[in-house]
Structure formats: C-alpha cells, structure tokens
C-alpha positions in Angstrom: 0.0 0.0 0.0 2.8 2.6 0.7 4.3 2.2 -2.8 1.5 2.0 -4.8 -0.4 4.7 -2.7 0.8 6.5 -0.2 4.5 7.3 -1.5 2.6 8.0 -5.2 0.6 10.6 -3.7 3.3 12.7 -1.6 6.1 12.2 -4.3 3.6 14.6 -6.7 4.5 17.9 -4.1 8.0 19.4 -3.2 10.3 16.4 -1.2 11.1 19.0 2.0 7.2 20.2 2.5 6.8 16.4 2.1 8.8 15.9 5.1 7.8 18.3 7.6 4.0 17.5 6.4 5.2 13.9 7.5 6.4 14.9 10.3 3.1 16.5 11.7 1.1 13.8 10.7 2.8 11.4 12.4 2.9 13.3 15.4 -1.0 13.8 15.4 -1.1 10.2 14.8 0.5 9.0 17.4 -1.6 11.0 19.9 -5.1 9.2 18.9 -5.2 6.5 21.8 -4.4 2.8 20.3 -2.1 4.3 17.3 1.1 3.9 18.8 -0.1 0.4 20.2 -1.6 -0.3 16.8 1.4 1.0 14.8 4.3 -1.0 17.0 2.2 -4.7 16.9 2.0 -4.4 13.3 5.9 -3.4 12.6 8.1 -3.9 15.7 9.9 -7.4 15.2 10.4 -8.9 19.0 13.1 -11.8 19.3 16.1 -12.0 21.2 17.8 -13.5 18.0 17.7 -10.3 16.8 19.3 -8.2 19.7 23.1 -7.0 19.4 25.8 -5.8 21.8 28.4 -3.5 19.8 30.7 -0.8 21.9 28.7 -2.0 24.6 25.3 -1.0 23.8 22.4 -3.2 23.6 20.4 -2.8 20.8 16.9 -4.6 20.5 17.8 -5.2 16.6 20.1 -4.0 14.5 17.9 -1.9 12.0 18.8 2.1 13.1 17.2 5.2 11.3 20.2 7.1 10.1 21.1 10.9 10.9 19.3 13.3 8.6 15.7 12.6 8.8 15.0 13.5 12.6 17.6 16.3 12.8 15.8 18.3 15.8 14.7 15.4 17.9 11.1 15.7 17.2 10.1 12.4 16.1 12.0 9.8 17.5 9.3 8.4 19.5 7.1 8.0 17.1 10.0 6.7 14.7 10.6 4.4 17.1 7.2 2.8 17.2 8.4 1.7 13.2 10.6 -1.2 14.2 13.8 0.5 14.4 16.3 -0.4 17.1 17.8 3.0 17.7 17.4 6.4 15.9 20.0 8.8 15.4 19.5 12.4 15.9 20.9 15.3 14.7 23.4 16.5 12.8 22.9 19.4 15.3 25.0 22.3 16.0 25.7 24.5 18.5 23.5 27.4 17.4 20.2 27.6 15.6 21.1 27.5 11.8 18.4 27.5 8.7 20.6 25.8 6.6 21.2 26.2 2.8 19.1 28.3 0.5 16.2 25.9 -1.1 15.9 24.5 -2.8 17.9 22.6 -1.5 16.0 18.6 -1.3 15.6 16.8 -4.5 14.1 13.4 -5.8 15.5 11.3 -8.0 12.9 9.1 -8.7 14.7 6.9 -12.1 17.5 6.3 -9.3 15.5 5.5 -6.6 18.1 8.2 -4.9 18.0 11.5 -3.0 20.1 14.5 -3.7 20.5 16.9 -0.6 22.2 19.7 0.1 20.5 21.2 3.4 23.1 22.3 5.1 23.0 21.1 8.9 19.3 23.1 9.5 18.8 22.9 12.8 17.5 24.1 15.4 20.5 24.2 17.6 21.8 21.9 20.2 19.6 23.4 23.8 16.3 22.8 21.8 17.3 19.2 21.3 18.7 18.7 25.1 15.4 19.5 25.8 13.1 17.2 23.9 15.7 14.4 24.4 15.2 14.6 28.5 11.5 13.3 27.4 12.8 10.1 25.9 12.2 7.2 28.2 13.4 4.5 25.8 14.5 4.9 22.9 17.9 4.5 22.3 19.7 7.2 20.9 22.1 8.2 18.8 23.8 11.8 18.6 25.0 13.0 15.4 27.5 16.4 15.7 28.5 18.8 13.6 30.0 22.6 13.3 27.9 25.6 12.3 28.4 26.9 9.0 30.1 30.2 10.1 32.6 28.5 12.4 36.1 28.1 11.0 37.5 24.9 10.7 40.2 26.1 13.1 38.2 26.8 15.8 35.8 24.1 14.8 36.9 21.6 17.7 35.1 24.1 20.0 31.6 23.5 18.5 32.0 19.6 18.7 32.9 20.0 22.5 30.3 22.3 22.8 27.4 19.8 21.3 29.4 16.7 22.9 28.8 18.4 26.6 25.2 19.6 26.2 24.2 16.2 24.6 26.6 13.7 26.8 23.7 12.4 29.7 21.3 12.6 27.2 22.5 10.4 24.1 23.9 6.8 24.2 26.4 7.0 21.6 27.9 10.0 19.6 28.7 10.7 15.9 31.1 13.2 14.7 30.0 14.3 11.1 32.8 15.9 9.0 31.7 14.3 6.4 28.9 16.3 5.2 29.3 17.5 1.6 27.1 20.6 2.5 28.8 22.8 4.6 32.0 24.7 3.3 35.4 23.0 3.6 33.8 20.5 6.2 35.2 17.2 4.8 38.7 19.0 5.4 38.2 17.8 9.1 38.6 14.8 7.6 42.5 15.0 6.6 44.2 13.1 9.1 46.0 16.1 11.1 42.7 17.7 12.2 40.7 14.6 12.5 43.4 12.9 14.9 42.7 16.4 16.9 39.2 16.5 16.8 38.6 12.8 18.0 41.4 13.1 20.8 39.8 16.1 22.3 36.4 14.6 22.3 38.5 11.5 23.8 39.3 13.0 26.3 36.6 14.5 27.1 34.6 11.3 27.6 37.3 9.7 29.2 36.9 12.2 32.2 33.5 11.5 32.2 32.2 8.9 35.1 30.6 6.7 32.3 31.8 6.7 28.9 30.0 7.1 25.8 30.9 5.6 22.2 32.4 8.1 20.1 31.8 6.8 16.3 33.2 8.6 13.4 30.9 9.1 10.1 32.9 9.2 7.0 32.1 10.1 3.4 32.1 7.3 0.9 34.6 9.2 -1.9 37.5 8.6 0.3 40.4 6.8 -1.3 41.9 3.7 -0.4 45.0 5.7 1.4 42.5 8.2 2.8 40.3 5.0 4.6 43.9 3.7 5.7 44.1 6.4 7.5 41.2 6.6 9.2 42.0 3.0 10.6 45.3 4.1 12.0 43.6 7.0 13.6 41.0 5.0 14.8 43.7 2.7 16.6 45.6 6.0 17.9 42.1 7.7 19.3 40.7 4.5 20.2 37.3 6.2 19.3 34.3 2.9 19.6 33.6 2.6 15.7 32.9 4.1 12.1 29.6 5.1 10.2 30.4 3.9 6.4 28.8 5.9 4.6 27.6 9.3 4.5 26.1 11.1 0.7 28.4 10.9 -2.0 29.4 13.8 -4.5 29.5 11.2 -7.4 27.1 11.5 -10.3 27.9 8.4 -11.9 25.6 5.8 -14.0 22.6 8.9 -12.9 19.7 8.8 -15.2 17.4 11.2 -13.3 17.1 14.5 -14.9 18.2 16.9 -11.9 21.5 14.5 -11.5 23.1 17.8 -11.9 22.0 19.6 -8.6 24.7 20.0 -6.3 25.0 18.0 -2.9 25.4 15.2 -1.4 24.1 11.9 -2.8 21.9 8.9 -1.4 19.9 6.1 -2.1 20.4 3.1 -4.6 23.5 4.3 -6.3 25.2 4.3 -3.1 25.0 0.7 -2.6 27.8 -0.9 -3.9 30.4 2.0 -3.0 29.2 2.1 0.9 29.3 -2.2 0.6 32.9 -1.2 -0.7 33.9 0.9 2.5 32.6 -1.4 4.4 34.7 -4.2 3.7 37.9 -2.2 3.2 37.8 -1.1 6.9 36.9 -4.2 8.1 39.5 -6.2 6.5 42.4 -4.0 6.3 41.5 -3.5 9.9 41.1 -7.2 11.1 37.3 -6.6 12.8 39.3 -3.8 15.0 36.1 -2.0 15.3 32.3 -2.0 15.0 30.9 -0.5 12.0 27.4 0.4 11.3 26.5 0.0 7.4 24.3 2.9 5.5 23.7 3.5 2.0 21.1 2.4 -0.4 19.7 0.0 1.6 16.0 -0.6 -0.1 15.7 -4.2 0.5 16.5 -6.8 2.9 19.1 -8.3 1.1 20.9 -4.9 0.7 20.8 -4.8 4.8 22.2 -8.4 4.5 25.0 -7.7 1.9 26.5 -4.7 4.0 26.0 -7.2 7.6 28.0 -9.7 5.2 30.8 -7.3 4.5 31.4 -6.6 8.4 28.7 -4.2 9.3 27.5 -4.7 12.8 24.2 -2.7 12.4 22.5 -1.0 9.8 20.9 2.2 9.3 18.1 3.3 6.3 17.3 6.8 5.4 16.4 6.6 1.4 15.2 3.3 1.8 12.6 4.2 4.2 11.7 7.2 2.0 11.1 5.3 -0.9 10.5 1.4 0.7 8.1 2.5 3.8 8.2 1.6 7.3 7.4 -2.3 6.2 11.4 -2.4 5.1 12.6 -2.4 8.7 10.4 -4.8 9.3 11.2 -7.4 6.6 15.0 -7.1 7.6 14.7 -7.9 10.5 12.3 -10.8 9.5 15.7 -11.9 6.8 18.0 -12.0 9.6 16.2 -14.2 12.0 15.3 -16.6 8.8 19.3 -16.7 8.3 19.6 -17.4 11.8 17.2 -19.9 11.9 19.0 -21.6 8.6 22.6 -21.6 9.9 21.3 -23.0 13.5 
C-alpha cells in the first residue's frame, strides 16, 4: 500500500514540505489513543535473536534510522514505534542555523536516490537537550556537527560544545565531517585535524564517570589511502567505531534529470560504494572496530549484503523514503530466517 499509494501521492509535491507534512502527521497520529499500540504490533519485530551488543550498547535489533531525517529530535518516539532499534538524531549544531538556500532537497525518482544539500538546519543543540530529557526508551544516537560560520580552526570548539550539552542525554555519539554541505567540512577529515578532533572529544569522555561511544561518520569518496588512515587513527584515538557511509558527491551511472544539482548523494547508487567501505575497513582492519553499514539500503538483502561485508548494524534513510516503514520490518524478519537456517 505505501508504494503504490501512499508514496505515489506525496512524491507529486515538493520532497522537504513532504517531510515536515510527515512529520506532523505522524505526530497527530501517534496521539489518537491505540495508534502507537496499533502502529508498533504491526511493525516492531520482538526476538532475542535479533538483539546485538556492539561498543557496549544493547540494541533490540540492528535496523537504526540514520542521521538526517530527525535532525531536531522531534520524532523519535514516534519513529521508534516503526521497528527501528535506535534512531540517530541530529546532525545538530551549537547554534540555531536555517541551513542552505532551497531549494535545496531533490528526488530522483529513475534512481531510486535522494540528492540533498540542506546544510546542517537545525535548530541548535539546547532545543534538542530539551526534547531528548523526554525520551524514556529509545535509544539514541547523537549525530555532531559545526555551524556553518565556524572556521574549521576553531571548529573543535563546537564539537565539544554539542558533545557536553548532549553527553547524559545520548547513548552514543557521531562526529559528522563528512557532510558534503557545509563549506570546507570534509577538510576535518585530513588526518592532522581529524586525529585532533577525535582526541579532544576522547578525552573529554574519558573524564566523564561513564563513557560514551564516540563513532566517526565518514564520506564514501574517500580513497583507499585516505580509509587507511582513518584505521590508523582509529587505533591512535581509540574512538568505539565508524559510520560507512555518509552522501556521495559522485554523479555516476545517474539517469534522473536533476542529477546535476549540487550536494550530497543517497539512495540506490550508493549501494555498492558504501558495501565497498565497508569491507575495506573491516578487512584491512582485522574486525578492530564496530561499523554500522548505510547507503542504499531498499531491500533486505541490501541490509544483509553490507552485515555480510562486516557491518554490525545498519541504518536506512532513502530506503525508508522510498521502501516505507514495512522495510525495517522485513529485515529484520531476513536475519532471523538466516539465523534460523545456519542454526
């Protein structure tokens, strides 16, 4: 019914009204007695086969919503009540931001793919502290990021800034420099300032009476020697894991006709170049470190393909735009029938 309804319907009107008409919805939704009772019997998958522990976090399943789509912590309840195991938050910054000009959120349906170039809106990092002391739980992730006016030299500062106002109120953390949206970001990810970025926040957590996984989300146009890198950094920080992969800037193999719009990338054509990453870093690396697989996941056997390659957990963001909320659940159905055959 989603496909042949529901996503045919709002895929006529603009993608980002789309969303934040979602948004609402769902929110009304969810407040009509029996919904959310309604809504988590007919797509939450309950078996114990299915629960993971990975940097030391127990996850009821290992089907996440990625970054991106709840970036103010609005929703996550209500996400939540869709299967997934944990939903990460965010990218948020330190200050209120409005993001790029729109513009700025484009379908491309021939792909099955999503170009945008948003720009880390938010609504800035107190707003989300403040829903997120309502969660009761969900588990949570915490995706970081600089605001756009910051200079990369004194971008450590905002990271510290969001990793301290979000630290009792997030269960794991994600540095974004990966984003292809805001200027010069992906410098962070050369291997000088990265080293510095991650030891700071380090050691941060590390005076902190409890510590929280610090995971690193990198972009998926990183060369062999750059992904090196990252593994030797992620041995000198000894940060808890890696997101693989953030949108691409590749146009390649594109039929759509606004392939052309600038921004970053995601969806289908993602697939095998994310799969890629992922089983580069866990190779070359020797299973050092958790990774959590994203990137054109639209099917179960996607989800299983990037589990295969030495993801730990998985995350959708296109796929659920385009798939529907029935996807978590059919994932999560493949990997307990795997189970159940290799018993």
């Amino acid at each position: 019914m989603y496909t042949s309804i529901i996503r045919s319907a709002l895929f006529r009107y603009d993608p980002e009204k789309v969303h934040y008409f979602t948004f609402n919805v769902l929110k009304k939704v969810n407040k009509i007695p029996g919904i959310s009772s309604f809504l988590k019997k007919k797509y939450q998958v309950n078996d114990r086969k299915l629960e993971r522990e990975v940097f030391g976090l127990k996850f009821k399943n290992p089907v996440g919503l990625a970054a991106g789509f709840d970036k103010d912590a609005k929703l996550y309840k209500e996400l939540s009540n869709f299967g997934f195991g944990f939903i990460e938050v965010g990218t948020v910054t330190p200050k209120p931001q409005p993001g790029n000009e729109k513009k700025r959120l484009f379908r491309l349906k021939e792909d099955a793919a999503i170009i945008n170039r948003m720009g880390f809106n938010n609504g800035g990092v107190e707003i989300m502290v403040e829903r997120l002391k309502k969660n009761k739980n969900v588990l949570i992730g915490g995706n970081i990021g600089k605001n756009k006016v910051t200079p990369n030299e004194n971008a450590v500062e905002d990271y510290k800034i969001c990793f301290e106002a979000l630290y009792e109120h997030v269960n794991y953390f994600v540095v974004n420099v990966s984003s292809p949206n805001t200027p010069n970001l992906r410098q962070l990810q050369d291997k000088e300032p990265l080293t510095n970025l991650l030891n700071t926040l380090q050691n941060l957590n590390l005076a902190k009476p409890k510590q929280k996984p610090i995971l690193l989300k990198i972009a998926p146009d990183l060369t062999d020697a750059q992904l090196l890198d990252i593994i030797e950094i992620m041995q000198s920080t000894g940060i808890a894991g890696i997101i693989a992969t953030n949108t691409t800037i590749s146009r390649e193999g594109l039929k759509s006709e606004n392939k052309k719009e600038t921004g970053g990338m995601s969806g289908k054509p993602l697939k095998n170049r994310s799969t890629e990453v992922i089983r580069f870093l866990s190779e070359k690396s020797n299973k050092a470190f958790p990774i959590i697989g994203v990137g054109g996941i639209h099917s179960p056997e996607d989800a299983l393909e990037k589990l295969d390659a030495g993801a730990s957990l998985v995350q959708l963001y296109t796929g659920f735009i385009y798939e529907g909320p029935a996807l978590v659940k059919a994932i999560n159905h493949k990997i307990l029938e795997v189970a159940d055959r290799n018993k």
